[in-house]
N, C-alpha and C positions, 0 to 999 in steps of 0.2 A: 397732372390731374388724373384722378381714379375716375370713370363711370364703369359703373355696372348696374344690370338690368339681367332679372329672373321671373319669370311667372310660371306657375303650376295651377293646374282646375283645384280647386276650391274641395270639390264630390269628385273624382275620379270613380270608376268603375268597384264595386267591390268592399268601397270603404262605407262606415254610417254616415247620411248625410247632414249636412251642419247647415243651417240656414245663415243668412247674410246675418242678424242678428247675435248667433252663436260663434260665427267666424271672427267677429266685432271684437265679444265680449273676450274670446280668447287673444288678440292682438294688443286690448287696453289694460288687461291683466299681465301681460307679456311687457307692455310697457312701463308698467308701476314695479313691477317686482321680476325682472327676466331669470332668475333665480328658480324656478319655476319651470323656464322652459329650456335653460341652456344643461348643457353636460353637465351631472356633478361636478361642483369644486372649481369650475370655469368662472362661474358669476360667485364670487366669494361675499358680497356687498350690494344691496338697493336699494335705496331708501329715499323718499318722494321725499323731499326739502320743501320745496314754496311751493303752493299752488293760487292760480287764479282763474278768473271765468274763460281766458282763454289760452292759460298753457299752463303745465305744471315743471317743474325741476325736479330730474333725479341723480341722485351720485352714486354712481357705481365703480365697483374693482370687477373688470371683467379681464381676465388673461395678465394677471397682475399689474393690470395698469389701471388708475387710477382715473374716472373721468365725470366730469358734468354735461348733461345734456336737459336741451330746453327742448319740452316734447308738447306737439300740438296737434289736436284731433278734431278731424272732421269727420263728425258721427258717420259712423259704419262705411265711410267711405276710405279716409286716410289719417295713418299715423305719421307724424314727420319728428323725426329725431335729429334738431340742430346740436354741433357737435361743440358746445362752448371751450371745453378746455378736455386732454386726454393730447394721446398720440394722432387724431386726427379733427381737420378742420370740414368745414362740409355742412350736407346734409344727410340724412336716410331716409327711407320713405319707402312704409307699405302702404300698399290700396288694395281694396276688394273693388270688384267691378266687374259686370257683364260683358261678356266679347258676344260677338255679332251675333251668336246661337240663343244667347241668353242664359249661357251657362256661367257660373260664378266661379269668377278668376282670385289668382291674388296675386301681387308683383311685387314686386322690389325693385328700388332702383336706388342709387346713389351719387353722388357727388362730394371725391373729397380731395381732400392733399393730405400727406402729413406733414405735420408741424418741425419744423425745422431742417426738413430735408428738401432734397434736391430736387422740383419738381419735373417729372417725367424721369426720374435717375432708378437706381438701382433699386431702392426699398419701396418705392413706386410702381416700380412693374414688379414686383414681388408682391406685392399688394394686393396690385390687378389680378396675376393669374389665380392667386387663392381664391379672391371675389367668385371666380368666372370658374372654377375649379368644379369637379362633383364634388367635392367634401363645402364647398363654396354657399352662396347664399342660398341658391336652389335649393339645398341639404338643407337649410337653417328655415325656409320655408314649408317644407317637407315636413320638418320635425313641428314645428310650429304647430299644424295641423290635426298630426297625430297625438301630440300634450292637449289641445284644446279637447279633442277629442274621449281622450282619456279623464281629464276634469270633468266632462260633462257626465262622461258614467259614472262617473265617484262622486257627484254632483258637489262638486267644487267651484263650479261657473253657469 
């Protein structure tokens, strides 16, 4: 089994600041179309299949793999991306959220296995250290931040 868990401030020092509202709108953007926020040519495919009043489906080719995920949001609070079919099983899950100072966080965490392999084996802990890695979700969070950011001044979001 994979966990991993990242958080980064929301406003760090220096950067424009994004309210809980504008952090929202860039994560449920990121969730409909990651296209958008990943590396060129990474997310090849995203496309929202069903939706309803409390989850929507998208299918995406991200890192040439092929996958469906059932994604459910809790206004400005949390995105959870179940991983129905692709190379991993699981869940993911951003949150915004205030830490003790009242300054606005954003986290990640996860839960997964992959699909047909050996769990806690080799492609498993290979898994983990990318997760847990600086090129790892931190980075993914990071960038996250600074695309939402760049949307808003090109008034995309």
């Amino acid at each position: 089994m994979i966990y991993s868990t990242a958080t980064v401030p929301v406003n760090p020092e220096g950067q424009a600041k994004l309210t809980r509202a504008q952090a929202w709108a860039g994560l449920v953007l990121k969730a409909r179309d990651a296209r958008l926020f990943l590396p060129p040519g990474l997310c090849t495919r995203c496309d929202v299949v069903e939706e309803s009043a409390t989850h929507f489906v998208r299918e995406a080719t991200i890192a040439g793999a092929g996958l469906r995920e059932i994604i459910t949001l809790e206004p400005e609070s949390k995105v959870t991306f179940f991983q129905a079919t692709g190379p991993r099983e699981g869940a993911i899950i951003n949150e915004l959220y205030e830490d003790e100072a009242g300054a606005l966080q954003l986290r990640f965490y996860c839960y997964l296995g992959l699909r047909g392999k050996e769990p806690n084996g080799a492609e498993e802990q290979a898994e983990q250290a990318q997760f847990d890695s600086d090129s790892g979700y931190k980075a993914a969070l990071l960038s996250t931040l600074k695309r939402t950011r760049e949307l808003l001044a090109e008034g995309r979001l």
